[in-house]
C-alpha positions in Angstrom: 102.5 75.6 87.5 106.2 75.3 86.1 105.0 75.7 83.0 103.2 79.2 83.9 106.4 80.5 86.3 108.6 80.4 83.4 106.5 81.9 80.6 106.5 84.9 83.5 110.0 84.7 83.9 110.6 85.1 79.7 107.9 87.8 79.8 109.4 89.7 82.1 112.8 89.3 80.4 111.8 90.1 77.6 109.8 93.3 78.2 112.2 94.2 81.1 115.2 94.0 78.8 113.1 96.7 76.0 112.1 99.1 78.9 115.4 99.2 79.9 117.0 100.2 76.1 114.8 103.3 76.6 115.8 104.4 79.9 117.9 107.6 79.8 121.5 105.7 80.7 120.9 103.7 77.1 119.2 105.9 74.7 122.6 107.7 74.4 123.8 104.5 73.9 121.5 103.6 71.2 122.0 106.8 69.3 125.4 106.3 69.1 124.5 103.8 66.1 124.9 106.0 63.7 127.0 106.6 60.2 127.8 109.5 57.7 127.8 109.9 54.1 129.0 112.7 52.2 126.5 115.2 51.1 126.9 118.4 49.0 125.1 121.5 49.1 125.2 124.8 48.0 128.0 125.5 50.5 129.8 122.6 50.0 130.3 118.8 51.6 128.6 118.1 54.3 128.1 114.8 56.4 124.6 113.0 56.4 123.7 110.9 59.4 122.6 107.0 57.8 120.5 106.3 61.2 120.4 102.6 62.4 117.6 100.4 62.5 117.9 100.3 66.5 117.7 104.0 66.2 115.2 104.0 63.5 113.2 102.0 66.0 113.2 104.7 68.6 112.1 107.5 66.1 108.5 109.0 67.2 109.0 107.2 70.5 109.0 108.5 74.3 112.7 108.3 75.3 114.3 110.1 78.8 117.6 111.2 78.0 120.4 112.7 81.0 123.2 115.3 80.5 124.1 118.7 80.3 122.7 121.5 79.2 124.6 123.6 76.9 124.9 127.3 77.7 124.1 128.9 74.1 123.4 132.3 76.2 121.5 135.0 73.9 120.9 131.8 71.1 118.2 129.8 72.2 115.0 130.1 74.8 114.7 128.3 77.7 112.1 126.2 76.5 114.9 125.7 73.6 117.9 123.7 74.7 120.7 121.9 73.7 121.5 119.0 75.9 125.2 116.9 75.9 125.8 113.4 77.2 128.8 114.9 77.9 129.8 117.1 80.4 130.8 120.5 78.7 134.6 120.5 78.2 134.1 117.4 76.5 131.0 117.9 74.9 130.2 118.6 71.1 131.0 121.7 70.4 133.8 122.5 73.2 135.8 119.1 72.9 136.0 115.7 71.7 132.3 114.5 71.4 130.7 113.7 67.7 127.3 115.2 66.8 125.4 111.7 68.4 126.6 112.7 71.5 124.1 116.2 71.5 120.5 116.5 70.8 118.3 119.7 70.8 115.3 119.6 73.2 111.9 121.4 72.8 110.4 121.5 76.1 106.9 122.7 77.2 107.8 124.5 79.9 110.7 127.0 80.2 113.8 126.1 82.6 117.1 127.9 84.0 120.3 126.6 83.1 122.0 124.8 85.5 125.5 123.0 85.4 124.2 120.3 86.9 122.9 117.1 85.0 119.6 116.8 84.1 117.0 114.3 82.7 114.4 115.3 80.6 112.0 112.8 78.6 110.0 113.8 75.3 109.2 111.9 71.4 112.7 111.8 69.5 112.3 112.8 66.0 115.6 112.5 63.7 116.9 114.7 61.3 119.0 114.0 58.3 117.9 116.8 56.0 118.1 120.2 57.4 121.8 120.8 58.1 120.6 123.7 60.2 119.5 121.8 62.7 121.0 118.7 65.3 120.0 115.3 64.2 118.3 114.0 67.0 115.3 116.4 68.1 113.6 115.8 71.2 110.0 117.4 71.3 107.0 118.0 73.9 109.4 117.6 76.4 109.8 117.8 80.1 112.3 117.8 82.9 111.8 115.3 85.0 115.3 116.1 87.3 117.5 119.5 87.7 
């Protein structure tokens, strides 16, 4: 009977501990494992994301993901977004947050911006060779809080 309580105990340790690198307070977490090297291209240098093997992992996989969504009015559609880990004065594009800390999102169904955070969950797919595009793309997704 010992025997079988602590093989549960491992299991659930185990496969407790990997749920919980998924959850939406740790994938942000986990993408922040990233490195650049220096590219070129027809318009010059530009920096190529060298993704970890923990983010590597995650590629192709259903991952929830919180933060803001960034107003990019007249740029994108609302099934379109770009969402920030960081709120938007510190964010990205607006202050002192490096590209791993934004991801685009593709949803299914359209939403309304709101200022407020929001979760949304969806297969990560990353992207180190169009430069026209963010690195980490989430797709088929949905929002799960506004």
């Amino acid at each position: 009977m010992e025997l079988k309580r602590i093989v549960f105990v491992l299991s659930f340790a185990l496969f407790g501990n990997w749920a919980f690198s998924q959850t939406a307070q740790n994938v942000w977490r986990d993408l922040s494992d990233v490195t650049y090297k220096i590219g070129q291209d027809e318009f010059g240098e530009l920096y190529i994301p060298v993704f970890s093997d923990k983010i590597k992992k995650l590629e192709g996989k259903v991952v929830e993901a919180d933060g803001f969504i960034i107003p990019f009015e007249g740029m994108f559609k609302p099934e379109h977004i770009i969402l920030s880990s960081l709120p938007l004065a510190e964010c990205f594009f607006c202050g002192s947050g490096g590209p791993e800390t934004v991801m685009e999102v593709m949803l299914k169904n359209p939403i309304k911006y709101t200022s407020k955070r929001v979760k949304v969950r969806g297969k990560l797919t990353l992207n180190d060779k169009d430069p026209e595009k963010l690195m980490y793309i989430l797709k088929d997704a949905e929002l799960l809080t506004n």
